[in-house]
C-alpha positions as CSV (number, residue, x, y, z in Angstrom):
1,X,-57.8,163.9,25.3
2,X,-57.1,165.7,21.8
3,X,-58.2,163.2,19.9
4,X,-61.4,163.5,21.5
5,X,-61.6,167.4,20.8
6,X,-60.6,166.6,17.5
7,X,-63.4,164.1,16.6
8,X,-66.2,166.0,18.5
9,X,-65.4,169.3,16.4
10,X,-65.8,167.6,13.4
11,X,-68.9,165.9,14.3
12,X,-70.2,168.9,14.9
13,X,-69.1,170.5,11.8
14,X,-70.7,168.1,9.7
15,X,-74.3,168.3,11.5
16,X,-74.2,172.6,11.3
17,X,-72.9,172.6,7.9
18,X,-75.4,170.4,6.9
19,X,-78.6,171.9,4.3
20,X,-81.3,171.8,6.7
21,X,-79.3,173.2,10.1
22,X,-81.6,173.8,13.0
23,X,-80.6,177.5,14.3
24,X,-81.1,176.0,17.5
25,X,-79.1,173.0,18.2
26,X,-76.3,173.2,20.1
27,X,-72.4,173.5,18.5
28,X,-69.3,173.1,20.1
29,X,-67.7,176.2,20.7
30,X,-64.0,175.6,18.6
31,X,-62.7,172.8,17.3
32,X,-60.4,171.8,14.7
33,X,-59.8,168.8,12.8
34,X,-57.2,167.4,10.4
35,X,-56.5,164.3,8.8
36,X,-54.8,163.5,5.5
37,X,-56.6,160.9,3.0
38,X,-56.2,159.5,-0.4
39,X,-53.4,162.1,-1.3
40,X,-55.5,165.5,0.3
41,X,-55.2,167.1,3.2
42,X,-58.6,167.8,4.7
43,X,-59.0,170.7,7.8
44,X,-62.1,171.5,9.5
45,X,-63.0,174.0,11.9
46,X,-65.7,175.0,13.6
47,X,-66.6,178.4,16.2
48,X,-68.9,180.4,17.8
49,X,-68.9,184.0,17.8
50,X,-70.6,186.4,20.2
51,X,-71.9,188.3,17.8
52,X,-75.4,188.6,15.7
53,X,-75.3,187.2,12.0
54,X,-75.6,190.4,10.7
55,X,-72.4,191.5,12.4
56,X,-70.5,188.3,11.2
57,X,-71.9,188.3,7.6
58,X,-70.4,192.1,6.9
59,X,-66.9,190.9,8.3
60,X,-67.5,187.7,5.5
61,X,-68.3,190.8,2.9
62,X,-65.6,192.6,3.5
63,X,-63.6,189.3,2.6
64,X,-65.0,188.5,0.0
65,X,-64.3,192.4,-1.4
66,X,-60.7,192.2,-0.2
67,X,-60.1,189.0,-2.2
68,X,-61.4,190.9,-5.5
69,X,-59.4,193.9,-5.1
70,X,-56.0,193.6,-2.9
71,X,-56.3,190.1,-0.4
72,X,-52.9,191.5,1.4
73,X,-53.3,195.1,1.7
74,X,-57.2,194.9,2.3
75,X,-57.1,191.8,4.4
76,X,-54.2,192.3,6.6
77,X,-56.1,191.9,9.7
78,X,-57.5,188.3,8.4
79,X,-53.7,187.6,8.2
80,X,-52.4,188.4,11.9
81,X,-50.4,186.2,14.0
82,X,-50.0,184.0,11.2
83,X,-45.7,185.4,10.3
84,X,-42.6,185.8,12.4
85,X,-43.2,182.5,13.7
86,X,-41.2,180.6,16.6
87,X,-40.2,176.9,17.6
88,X,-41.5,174.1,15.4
89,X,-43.3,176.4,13.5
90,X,-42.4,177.3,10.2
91,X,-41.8,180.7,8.7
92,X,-44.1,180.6,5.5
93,X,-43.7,183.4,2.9
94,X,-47.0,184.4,0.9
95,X,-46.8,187.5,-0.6
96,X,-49.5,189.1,-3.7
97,X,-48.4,189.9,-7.4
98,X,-51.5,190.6,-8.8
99,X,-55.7,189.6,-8.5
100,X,-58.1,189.7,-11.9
101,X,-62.0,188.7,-10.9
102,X,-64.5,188.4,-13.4
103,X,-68.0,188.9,-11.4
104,X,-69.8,187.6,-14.3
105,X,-68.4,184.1,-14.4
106,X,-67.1,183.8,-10.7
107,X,-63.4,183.7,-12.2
108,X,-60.5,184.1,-10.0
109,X,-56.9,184.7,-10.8
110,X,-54.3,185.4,-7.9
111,X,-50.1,185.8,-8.4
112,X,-48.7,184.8,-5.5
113,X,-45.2,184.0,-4.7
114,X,-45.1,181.4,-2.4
115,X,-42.1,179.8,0.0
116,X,-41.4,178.2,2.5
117,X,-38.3,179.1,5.1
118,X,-34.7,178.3,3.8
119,X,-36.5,177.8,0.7
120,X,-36.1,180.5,-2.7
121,X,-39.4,181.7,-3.1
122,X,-42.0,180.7,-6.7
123,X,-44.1,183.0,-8.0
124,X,-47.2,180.8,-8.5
125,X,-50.8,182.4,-10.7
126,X,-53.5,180.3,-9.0
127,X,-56.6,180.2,-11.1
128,X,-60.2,179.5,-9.3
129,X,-63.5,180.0,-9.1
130,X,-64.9,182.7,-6.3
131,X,-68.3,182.1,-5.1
132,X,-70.9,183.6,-2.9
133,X,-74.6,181.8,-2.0
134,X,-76.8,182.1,0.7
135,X,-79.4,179.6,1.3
136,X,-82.7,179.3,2.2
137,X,-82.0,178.6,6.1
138,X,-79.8,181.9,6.1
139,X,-76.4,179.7,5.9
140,X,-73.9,182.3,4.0
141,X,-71.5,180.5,2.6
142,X,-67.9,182.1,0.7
143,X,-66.0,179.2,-1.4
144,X,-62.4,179.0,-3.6
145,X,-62.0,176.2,-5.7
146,X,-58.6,176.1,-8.1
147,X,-59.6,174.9,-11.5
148,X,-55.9,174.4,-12.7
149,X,-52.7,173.2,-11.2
150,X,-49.9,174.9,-10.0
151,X,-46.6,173.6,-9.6
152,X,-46.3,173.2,-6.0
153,X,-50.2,172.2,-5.8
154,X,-53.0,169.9,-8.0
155,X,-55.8,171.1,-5.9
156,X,-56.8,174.0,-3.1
157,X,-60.9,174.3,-2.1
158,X,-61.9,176.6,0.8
159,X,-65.1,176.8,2.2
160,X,-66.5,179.6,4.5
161,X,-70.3,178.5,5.9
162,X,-72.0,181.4,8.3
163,X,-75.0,180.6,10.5
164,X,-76.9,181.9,12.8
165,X,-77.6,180.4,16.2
166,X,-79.4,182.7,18.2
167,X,-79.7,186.5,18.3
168,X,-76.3,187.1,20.0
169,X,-74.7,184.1,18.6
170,X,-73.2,183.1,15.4
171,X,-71.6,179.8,13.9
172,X,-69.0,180.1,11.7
173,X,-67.2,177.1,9.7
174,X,-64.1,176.3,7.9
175,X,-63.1,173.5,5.7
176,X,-60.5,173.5,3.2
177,X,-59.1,170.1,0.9
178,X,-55.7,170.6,-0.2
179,X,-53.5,168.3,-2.8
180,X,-50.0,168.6,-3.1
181,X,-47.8,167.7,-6.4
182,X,-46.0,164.4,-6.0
183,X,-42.6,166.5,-5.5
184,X,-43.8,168.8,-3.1
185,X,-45.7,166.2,-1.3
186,X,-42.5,164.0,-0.8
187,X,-41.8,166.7,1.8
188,X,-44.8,167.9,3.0
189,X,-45.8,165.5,6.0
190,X,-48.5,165.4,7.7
191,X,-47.0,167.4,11.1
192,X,-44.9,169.6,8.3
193,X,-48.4,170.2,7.3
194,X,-49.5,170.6,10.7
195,X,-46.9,173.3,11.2
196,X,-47.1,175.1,8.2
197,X,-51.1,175.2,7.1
198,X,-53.3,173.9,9.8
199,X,-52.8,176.2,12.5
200,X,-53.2,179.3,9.9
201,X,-56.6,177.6,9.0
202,X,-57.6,178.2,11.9
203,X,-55.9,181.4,13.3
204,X,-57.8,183.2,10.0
205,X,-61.1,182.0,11.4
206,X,-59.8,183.5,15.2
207,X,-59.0,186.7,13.4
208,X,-62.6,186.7,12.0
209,X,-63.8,185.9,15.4
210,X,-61.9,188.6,17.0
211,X,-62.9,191.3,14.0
212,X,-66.7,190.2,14.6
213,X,-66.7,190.4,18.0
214,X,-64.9,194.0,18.0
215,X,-67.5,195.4,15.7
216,X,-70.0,194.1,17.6
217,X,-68.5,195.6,21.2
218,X,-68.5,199.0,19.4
219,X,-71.8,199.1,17.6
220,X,-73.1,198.5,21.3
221,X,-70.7,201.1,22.7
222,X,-72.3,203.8,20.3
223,X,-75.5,202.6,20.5
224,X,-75.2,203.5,24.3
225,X,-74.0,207.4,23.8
């Protein structure tokens, strides 16, 4: 049942996100997991990728470059399948203004204008704080935290965690906290939520999956010549 997938995933999430991971243990291979609490929409996703940490952590890299410089001209690919969509769900319009990034005190600012369909577009400037850290174990981990509101938004933290489970094999984990303004929040339900952010959660940690494993299929390829 899907509410079975659901609470596996995130058990597994918490135990491979956890400080002292064991490189060894077994993790499920995707799962993702919503649930909306005390006014914040939590999302977690876990997923394996068949391809070696080194492989994985460049693809994280080049995120975390994109983000400083141009997020939706240098990160179009992390962006795939996630417009032009059908049936329940929504069209969701996100479109760049602008990115300043202070390297010296992890500060973040990012002009977006943000909309949803049927909806006249904002232009919104998020301010955060952009982090990179790699632990002792070898977990990599990328995080955004806002440190102001917006109007649409009190609060947005996402966290990127990168592991290592065998040679071949790496982990990667997603889990983002989101907290809507009282207005917005009126409207945003759980399944609108559902429709509009949790299955773009997780199709940017597909796309990361799919970029990995592409890389990895062609550094092999070359390596074969």
């Amino acid at each position: 049942m899907r509410w079975i997938r659901y609470i596996l995933s995130l058990l597994a999430l918490q135990f491979i996100c956890m400080a002292n991971f064991s490189q060894t243990m077994d993790v499920s291979p995707v799962g993702t997991f919503s649930e909306y609490k005390d006014g914040i929409f939590h999302t977690s996703c876990v997923m394996e990728i068949n391809a070696p940490y080194h492989v994985v952590k460049s693809v994280y890299l080049s995120i975390v470059e994109g983000m400083k410089s141009s997020p939706t001209k240098d990160l179009d690919w992390a962006f795939q399948n996630m417009s032009k969509t059908t049936g329940s769900r929504e069209e969701f319009l996100l479109r760049e203004e602008g990115v300043v990034y202070n390297p010296q005190s992890n500060k973040y600012q990012l002009k977006l204008k943000i909309g949803l369909k049927d909806h006249e577009p904002g232009l919104y400037t998020i301010n955060a704080n952009l982090k990179t850290q790699t632990y002792q174990n070898g977990k990599y981990e990328i995080s955004f935290r806002t440190t102001q509101k917006i109007k649409i938004m009190n609060s947005c933290g996402i966290t990127l965690h990168l592991m290592q489970k065998d040679a071949n094999t790496s982990v990667v984990c997603l889990h983002s906290d989101m907290s809507f303004s009282w207005l917005f929040n009126i409207f945003f339900t759980e399944k609108r939520y559902k429709n509009v952010l949790e299955w773009r959660l997780e199709q940017f940690l597909i796309n990361v999956k799919n970029r990995s494993e592409s890389h990895h299929k062609m550094v092999k390829t070359v390596n074969t010549l």
